[in-house]
C-alpha positions in Angstrom: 71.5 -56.8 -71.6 71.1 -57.8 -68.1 72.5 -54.3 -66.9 70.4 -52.4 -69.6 67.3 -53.4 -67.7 68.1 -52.7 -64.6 68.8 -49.5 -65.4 65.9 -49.2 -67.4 64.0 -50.7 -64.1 65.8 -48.0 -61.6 64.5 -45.0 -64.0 61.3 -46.3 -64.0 61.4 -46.7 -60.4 62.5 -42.8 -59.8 60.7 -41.2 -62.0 57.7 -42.7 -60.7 58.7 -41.7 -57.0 59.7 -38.3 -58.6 55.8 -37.8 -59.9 54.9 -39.3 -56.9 56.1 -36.8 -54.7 55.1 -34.1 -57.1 51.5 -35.7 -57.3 51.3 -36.6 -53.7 48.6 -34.3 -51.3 48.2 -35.0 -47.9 44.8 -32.7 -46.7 44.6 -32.5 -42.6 41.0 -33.6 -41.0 40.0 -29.9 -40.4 40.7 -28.9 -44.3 38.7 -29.8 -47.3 41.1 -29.4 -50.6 39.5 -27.7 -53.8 41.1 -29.0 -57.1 41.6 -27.0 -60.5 42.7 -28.8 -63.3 43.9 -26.1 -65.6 42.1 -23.1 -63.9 38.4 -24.7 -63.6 36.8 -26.4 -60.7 37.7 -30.1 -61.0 35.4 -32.6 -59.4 34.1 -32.7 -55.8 36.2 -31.3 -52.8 38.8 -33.8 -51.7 38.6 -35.1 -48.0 41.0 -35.0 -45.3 43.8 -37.7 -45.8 46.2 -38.3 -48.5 45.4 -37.3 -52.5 47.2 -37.3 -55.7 47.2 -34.6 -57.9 48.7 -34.1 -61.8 51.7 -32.2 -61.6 52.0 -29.2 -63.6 47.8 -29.6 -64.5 46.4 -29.4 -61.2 46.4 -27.3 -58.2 45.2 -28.1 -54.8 43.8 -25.0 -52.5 43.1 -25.9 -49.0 39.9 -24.6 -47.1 40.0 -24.5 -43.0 36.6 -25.9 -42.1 37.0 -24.4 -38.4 34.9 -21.8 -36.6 37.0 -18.4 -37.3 36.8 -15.9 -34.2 37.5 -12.3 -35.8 36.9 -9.5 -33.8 35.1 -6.3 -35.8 37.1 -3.0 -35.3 35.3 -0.5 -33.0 32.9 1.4 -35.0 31.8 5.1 -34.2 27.9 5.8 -34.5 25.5 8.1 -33.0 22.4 6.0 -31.4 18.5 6.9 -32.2 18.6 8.9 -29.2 20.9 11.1 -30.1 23.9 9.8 -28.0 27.7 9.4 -29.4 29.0 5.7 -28.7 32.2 3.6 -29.9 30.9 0.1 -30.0 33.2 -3.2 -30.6 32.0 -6.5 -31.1 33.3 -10.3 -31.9 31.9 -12.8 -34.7 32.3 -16.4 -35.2 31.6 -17.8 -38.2 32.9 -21.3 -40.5 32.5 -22.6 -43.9 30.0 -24.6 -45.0 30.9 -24.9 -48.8 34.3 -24.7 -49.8 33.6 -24.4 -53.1 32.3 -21.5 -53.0 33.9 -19.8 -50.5 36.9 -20.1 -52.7 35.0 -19.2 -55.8 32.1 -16.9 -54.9 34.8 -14.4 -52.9 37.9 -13.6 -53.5 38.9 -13.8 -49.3 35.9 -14.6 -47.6 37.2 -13.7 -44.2 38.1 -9.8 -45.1 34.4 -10.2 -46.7 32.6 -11.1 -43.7 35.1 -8.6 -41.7 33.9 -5.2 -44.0 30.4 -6.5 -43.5 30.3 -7.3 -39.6 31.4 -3.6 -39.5 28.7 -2.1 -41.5 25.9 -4.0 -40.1 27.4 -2.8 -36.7 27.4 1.2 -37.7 23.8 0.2 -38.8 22.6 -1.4 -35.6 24.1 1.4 -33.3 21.9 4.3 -35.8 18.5 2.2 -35.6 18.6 1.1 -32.0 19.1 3.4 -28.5 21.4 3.6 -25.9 19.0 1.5 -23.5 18.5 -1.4 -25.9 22.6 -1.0 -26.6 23.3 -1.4 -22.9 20.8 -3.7 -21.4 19.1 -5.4 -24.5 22.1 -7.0 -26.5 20.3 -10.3 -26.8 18.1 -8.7 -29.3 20.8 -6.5 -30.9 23.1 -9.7 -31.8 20.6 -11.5 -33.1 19.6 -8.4 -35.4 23.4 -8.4 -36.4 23.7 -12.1 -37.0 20.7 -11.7 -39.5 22.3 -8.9 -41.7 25.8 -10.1 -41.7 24.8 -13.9 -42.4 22.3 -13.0 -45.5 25.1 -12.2 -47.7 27.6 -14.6 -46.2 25.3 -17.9 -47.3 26.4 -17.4 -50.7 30.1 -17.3 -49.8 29.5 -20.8 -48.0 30.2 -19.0 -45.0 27.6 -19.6 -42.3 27.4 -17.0 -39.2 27.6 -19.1 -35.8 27.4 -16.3 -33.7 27.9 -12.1 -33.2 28.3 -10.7 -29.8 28.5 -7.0 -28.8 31.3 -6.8 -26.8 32.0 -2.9 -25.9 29.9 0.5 -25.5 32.1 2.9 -24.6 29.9 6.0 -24.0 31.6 10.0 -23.2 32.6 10.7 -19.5 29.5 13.6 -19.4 26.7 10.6 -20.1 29.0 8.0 -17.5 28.5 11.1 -14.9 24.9 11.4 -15.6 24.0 7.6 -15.6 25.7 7.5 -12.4 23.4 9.9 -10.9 20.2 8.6 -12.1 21.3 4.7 -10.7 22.3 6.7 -7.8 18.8 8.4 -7.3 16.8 5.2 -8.1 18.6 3.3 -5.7 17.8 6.2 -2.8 14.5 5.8 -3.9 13.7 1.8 -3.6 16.1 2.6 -0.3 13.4 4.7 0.7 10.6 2.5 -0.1 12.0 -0.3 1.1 12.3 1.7 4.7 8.7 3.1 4.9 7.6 -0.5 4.6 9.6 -1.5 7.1 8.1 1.3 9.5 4.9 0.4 8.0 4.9 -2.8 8.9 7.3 -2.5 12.3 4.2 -0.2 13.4 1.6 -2.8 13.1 3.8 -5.2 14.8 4.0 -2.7 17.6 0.4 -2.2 17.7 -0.8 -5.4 18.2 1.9 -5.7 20.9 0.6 -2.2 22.4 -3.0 -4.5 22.2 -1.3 -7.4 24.3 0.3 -5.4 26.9 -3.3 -3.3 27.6 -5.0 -6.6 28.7 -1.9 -7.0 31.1 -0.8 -3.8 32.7 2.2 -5.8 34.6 3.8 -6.9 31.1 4.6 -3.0 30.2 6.6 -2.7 33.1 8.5 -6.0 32.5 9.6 -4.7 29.0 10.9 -1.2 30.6 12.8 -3.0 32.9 13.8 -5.3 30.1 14.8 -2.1 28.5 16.5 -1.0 31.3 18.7 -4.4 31.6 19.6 -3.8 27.7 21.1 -0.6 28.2 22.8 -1.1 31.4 24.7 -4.5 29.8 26.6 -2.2 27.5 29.9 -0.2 28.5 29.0 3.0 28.6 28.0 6.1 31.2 24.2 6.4 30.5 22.1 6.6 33.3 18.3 5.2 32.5 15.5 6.2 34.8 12.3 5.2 34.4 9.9 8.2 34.1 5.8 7.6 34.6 4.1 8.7 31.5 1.2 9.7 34.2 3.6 12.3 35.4 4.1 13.8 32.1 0.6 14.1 31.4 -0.2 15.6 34.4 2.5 18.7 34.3 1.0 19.1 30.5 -2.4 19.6 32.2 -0.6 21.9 34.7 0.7 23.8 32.3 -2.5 24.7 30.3 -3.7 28.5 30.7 -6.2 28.9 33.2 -9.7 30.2 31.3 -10.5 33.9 31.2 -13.5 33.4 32.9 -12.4 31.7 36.0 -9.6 34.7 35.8 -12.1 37.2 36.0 -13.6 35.2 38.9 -11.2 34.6 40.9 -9.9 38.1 40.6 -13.5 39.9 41.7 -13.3 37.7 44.4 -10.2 39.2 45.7 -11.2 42.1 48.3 -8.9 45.5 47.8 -8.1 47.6 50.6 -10.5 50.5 51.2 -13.1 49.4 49.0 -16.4 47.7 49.7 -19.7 47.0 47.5 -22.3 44.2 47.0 -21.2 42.7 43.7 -24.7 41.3 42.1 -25.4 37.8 42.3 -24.3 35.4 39.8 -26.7 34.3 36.6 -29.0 31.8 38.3 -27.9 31.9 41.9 -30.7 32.7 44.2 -30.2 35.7 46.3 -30.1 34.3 49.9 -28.1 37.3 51.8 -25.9 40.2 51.5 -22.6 39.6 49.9 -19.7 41.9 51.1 -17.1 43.0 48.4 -14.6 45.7 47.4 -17.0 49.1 45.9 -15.1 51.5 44.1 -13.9 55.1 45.0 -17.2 57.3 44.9 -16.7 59.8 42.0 -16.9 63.3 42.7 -20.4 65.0 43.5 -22.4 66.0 41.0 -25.1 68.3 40.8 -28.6 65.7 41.4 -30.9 66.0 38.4 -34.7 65.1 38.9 -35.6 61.8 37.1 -38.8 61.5 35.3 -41.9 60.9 37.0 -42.2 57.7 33.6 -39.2 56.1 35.1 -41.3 55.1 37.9 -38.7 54.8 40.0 -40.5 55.0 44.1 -39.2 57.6 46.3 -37.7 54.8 48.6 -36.3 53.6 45.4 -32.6 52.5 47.3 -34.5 50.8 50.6 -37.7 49.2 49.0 -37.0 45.7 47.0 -39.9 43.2 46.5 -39.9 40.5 49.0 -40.5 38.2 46.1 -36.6 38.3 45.6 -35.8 36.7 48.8 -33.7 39.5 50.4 -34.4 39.9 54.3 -34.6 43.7 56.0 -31.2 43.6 56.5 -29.8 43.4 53.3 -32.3 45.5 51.1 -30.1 48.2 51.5 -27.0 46.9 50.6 -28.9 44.8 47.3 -30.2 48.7 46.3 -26.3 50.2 46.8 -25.1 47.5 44.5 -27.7 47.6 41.8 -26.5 51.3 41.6 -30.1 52.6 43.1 -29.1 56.2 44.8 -31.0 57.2 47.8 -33.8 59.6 47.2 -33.0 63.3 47.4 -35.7 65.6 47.4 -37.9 65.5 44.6 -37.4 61.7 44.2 -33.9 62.9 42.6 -30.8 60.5 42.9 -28.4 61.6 45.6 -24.8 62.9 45.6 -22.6 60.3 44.0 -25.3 58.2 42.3 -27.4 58.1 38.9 -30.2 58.2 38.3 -32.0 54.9 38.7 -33.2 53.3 35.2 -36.2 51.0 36.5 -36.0 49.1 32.7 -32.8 48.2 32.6 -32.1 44.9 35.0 -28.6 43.4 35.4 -27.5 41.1 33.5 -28.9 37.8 34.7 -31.9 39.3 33.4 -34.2 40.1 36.4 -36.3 43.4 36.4 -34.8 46.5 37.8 -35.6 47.5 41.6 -39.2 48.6 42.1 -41.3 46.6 39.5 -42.7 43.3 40.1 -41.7 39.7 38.4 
């Protein structure tokens, strides 16, 4: 009797560790577990920790609660502009519901994978390469928004989508390259004329400074001087007067035509002798000696018309009202081109006749006629 009941006892005892260990669930703190009790959803989700289950009824399916890091295949697409790109990109996403990620979907994380890649292609048509390569804060949160709208009825929830990749063709790399090139020349550039710009006004107020004090100018040349003679090297600095320069520039100007002209009537030439006419303005005070050109050949004397009133003494009588003593009326008369009078009141050999209206060119009247 005694021995029946303990072997009735022991069964008891092992069959109940036998459902035991059949029943027995142990769900990790990460996991939630979902039960179905002969295919439909049994209860609430089961906690982390250890649960019992029927054997044979129920089945336990475990959920990860963690953030999932899948990366979304690199997707081809031609951008608004026009431009061919391959663009990759990296989502992170959890489960909010277990529930329903295990009912809604039949594998929620090849779900959210198929649709990360579509809402990627989509992005890269609807958006340029600019906003592709500079604004990606903008383009993730776009992305985030169409892959999470489906996703909340999974019980998935989208934590985050990041654009990781644009690879772009080696002709557009060559070309970008250039135009970074050329706007960096440029603010180079910009960036030096202001430095000029404002290196000159620094100079000009020191040029201001070193007017009032002619001494300091020479300090800084020697200053200079010292600066250049302190390195290693074979240059030889002298210091030039800018007066010096300036005065071989003027030395090297052309000399005026007119103060040619002078200086060349001036000049007597051998065998030649005449009295040149006075100067515009300049009072006629006495004979003035100069070069006279060869006499032409003789020609035959033509009478002058009595109108002309040219005097018989036309070459030896000028007005005392010019000023010209005895002695030099008759070299004033040669010079003025007044012949002497041949018969008839003619101009002699070698002259022409005398035109009494026509005065030289300081504009005094001819010979003969009165002021």
């Amino acid at each position: 009797m005694v021995e029946e009941l303990v072997i009735a006892g022991v069964s008891v005892v092992s069959a109940a560790v036998v459902y035991t260990v059949a029943a027995a669930r142990v769900v990790k703190q990460y996991e939630r577990g979902v039960v179905f009790r002969l295919g439909r959803l049994h209860g609430s989700e089961r906690g982390p920790g250890f649960t019992l289950i029927v054997p044979g009824v129920d089945r336990l399916r475990k959920v990860n609660m963690q953030i999932v890091t899948m990366p979304v295949p690199a997707q081809d697409g031609i951008t608004r502009d026009n431009v061919t790109v391959r663009v990759d990109a990296v989502i992170y996403f959890k489960v909010i519901d277990p529930s329903d990620a295990v009912v809604q979907v039949e594998d929620y994380r090849f779900a959210v994978s198929q649709m990360a890649q579509t809402s990627l292609r989509s992005i890269i048509g609807k958006s340029d390469l600019d906003d592709l390569l500079s604004n990606r804060e903008k383009l993730n949160q776009g992305l985030e928004l169409m892959i999470d709208s489906p996703a909340v009825g999974w019980g998935v929830q989208i934590d985050r989508v990041e654009i990781k990749d644009v690879s772009l063709p080696e002709t557009m790399k060559r070309s970008m390259a250039r135009q970074a090139e050329a706007d960096r020349e440029r603010r180079a550039r910009v960036i030096n004329a202001d430095a000029e710009l404002q290196a000159s006004k620094k100079l000009a107020e020191a040029a201001g400074e070193m007017s009032k004090q002619p001494a300091a100018l020479q300090l800084r040349l020697l200053q200079t001087v010292v600066a250049v003679a302190a390195e290693k090297n074979s240059t030889l600095v002298l210091p030039f007067p800018v007066e010096l320069l300036r005065f071989l520039e003027r030395a090297q100007q052309p000399v005026p035509v007119a103060v040619a002209q002078a200086g060349a009537a001036a000049q007597p030439e051998p065998g030649r002798q005449s009295m040149a006419p006075p100067a515009p303005g300049a009072a006629v005070g006495g004979p003035a000696v100069e070069t006279e050109p060869e006499p032409e050949p003789a020609q035959e004397p033509k009478p002058v018309p009595e109108s002309l009133g040219v005097p018989e003494a036309g070459p030896e009588v000028v007005p005392e009202s010019l000023g010209v003593p005895e002695a030099g009326r008759e070299m004033v008369a040669e010079s003025r081109g007044v012949p002497e009078a041949g018969p008839g009141g003619a101009p002699g050999p070698g002259g022409s006749p005398a035109d009494p209206t026509a005065g030289d060119a300081a504009g005094r009247e001819p010979v003969g006629g009165t002021r």
